[in-house]
Backbone as CSV, one residue per row, in Angstrom:
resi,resn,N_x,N_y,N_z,CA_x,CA_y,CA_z,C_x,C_y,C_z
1,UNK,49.099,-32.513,-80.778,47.684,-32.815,-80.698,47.312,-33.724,-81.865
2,UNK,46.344,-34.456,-81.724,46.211,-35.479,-82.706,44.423,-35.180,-83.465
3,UNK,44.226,-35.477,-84.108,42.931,-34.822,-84.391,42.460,-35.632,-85.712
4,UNK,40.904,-35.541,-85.825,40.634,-36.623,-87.522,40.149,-35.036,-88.369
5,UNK,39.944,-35.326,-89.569,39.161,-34.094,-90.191,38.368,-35.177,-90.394
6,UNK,37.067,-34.244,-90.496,35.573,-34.784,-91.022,35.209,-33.579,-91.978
7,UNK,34.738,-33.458,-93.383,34.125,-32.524,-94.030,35.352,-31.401,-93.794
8,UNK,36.677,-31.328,-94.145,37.659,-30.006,-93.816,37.648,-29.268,-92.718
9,UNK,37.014,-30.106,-91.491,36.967,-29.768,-89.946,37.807,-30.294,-89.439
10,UNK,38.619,-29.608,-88.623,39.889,-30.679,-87.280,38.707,-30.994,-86.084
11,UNK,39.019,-32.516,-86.053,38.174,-32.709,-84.776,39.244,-33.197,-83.784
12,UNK,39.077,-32.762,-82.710,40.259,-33.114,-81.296,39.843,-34.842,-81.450
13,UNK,41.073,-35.705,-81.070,40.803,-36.661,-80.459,40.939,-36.122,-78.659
14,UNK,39.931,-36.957,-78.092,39.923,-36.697,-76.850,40.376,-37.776,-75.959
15,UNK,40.615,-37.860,-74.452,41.317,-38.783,-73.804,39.368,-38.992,-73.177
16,UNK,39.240,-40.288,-72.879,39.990,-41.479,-72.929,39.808,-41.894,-74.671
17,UNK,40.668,-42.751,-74.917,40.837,-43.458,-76.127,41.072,-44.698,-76.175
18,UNK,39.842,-45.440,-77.047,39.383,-46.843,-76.783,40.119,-47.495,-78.025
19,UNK,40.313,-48.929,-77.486,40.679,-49.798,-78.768,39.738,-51.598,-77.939
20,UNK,39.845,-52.387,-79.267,39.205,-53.761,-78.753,40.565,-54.400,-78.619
21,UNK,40.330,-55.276,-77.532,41.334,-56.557,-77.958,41.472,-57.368,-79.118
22,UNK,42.407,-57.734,-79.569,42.594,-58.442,-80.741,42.289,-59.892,-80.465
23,UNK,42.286,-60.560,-78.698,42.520,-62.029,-78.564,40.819,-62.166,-77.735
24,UNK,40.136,-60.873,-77.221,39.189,-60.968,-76.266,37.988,-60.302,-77.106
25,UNK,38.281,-59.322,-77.799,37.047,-58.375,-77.972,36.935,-57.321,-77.117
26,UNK,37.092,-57.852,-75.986,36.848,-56.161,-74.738,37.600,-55.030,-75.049
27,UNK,37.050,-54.007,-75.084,37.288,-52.755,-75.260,37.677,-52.241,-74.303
28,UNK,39.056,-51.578,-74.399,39.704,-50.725,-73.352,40.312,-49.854,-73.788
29,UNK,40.936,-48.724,-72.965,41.232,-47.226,-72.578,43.293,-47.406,-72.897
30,UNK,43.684,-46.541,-73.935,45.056,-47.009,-74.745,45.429,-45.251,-73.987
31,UNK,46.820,-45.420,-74.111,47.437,-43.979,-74.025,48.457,-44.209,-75.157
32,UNK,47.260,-43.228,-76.509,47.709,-42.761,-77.248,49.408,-42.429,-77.852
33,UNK,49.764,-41.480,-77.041,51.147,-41.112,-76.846,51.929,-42.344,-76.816
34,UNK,51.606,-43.389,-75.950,52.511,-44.362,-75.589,52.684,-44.733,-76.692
35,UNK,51.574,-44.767,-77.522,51.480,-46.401,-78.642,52.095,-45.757,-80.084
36,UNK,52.180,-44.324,-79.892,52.668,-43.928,-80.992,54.160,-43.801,-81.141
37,UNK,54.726,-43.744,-79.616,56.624,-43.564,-79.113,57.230,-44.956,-79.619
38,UNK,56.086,-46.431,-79.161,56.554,-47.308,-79.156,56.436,-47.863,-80.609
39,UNK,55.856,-47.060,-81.805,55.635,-47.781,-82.946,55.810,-46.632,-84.229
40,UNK,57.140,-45.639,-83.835,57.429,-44.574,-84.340,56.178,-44.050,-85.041
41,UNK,54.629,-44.028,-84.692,54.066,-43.112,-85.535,52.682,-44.325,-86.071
42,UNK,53.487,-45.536,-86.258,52.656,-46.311,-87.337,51.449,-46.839,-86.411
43,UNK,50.180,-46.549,-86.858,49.354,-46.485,-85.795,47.953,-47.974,-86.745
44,UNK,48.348,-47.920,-87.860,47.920,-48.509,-88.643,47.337,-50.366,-88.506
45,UNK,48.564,-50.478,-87.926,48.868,-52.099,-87.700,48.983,-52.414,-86.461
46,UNK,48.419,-51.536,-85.705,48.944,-51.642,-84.019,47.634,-52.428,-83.705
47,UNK,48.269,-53.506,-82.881,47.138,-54.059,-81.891,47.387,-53.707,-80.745
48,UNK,46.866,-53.573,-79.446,46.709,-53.836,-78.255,45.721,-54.563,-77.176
49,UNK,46.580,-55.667,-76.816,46.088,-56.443,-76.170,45.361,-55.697,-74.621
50,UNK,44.391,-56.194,-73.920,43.980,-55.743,-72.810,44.990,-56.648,-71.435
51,UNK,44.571,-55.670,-70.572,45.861,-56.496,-69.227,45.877,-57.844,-69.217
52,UNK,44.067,-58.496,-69.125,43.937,-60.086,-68.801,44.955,-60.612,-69.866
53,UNK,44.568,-60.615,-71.111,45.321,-61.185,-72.411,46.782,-60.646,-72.516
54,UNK,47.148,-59.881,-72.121,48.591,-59.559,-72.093,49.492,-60.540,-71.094
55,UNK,48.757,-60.780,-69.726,48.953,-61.487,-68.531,49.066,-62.733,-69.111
56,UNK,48.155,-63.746,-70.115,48.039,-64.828,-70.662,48.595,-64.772,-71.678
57,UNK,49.284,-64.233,-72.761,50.412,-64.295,-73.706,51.176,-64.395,-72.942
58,UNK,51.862,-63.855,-71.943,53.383,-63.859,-71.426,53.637,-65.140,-70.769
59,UNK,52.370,-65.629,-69.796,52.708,-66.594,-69.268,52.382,-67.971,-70.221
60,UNK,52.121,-67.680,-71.541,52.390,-68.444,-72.200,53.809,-68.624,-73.417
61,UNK,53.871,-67.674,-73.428,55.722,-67.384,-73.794,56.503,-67.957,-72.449
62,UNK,56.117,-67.609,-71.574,56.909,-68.360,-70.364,57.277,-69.684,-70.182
63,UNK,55.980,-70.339,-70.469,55.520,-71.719,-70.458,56.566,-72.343,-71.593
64,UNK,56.430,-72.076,-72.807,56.687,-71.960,-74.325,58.383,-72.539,-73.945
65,UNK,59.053,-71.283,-73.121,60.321,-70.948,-73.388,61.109,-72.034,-72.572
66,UNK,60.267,-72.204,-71.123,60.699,-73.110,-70.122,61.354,-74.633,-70.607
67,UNK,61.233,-75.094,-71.885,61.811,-76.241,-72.083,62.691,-75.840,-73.077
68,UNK,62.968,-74.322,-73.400,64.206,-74.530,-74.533,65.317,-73.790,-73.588
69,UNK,65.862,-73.740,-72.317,66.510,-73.104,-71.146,67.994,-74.119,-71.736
70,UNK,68.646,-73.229,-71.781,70.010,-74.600,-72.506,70.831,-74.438,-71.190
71,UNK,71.307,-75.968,-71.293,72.116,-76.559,-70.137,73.328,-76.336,-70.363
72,UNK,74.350,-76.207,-69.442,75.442,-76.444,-69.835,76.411,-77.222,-68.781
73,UNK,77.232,-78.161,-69.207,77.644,-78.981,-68.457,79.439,-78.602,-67.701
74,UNK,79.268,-78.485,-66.456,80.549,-77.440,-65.808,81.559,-78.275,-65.189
């Protein structure tokens, strides 16, 4: 269970659990658990992107990568 203290009180974090985009601003709904498996714990420095902006990084890594594809001559 994950929880903040306020004043020497455990307060539950509750589901849903919001974060902003780092590239949009929009605020969306994170699963917790996930973000903590995938970043052993460190919760500190974590961004998460929302679907649209995740969708538009990749297909810009895509884009990016498409002219460094090495040839090889057979």
């Amino acid at each position: 269970m994950f929880f903040i203290k306020r004043k020497g009180k455990r307060i539950p974090i509750e589901d849903p659990i919001y974060t902003t985009c780092p590239m949009c601003g929009v605020e969306h709904p994170v699963d917790l658990v996930d973000i903590t498996l995938q970043t052993d714990g460190d919760l500190e420095n974590v961004q998460v992107f929302c679907e649209r902006c995740t969708e538009k990084r990749a297909l810009a890594r895509a884009g990016a990568n498409r002219g460094k594809e090495v040839q090889t001559n057979e």
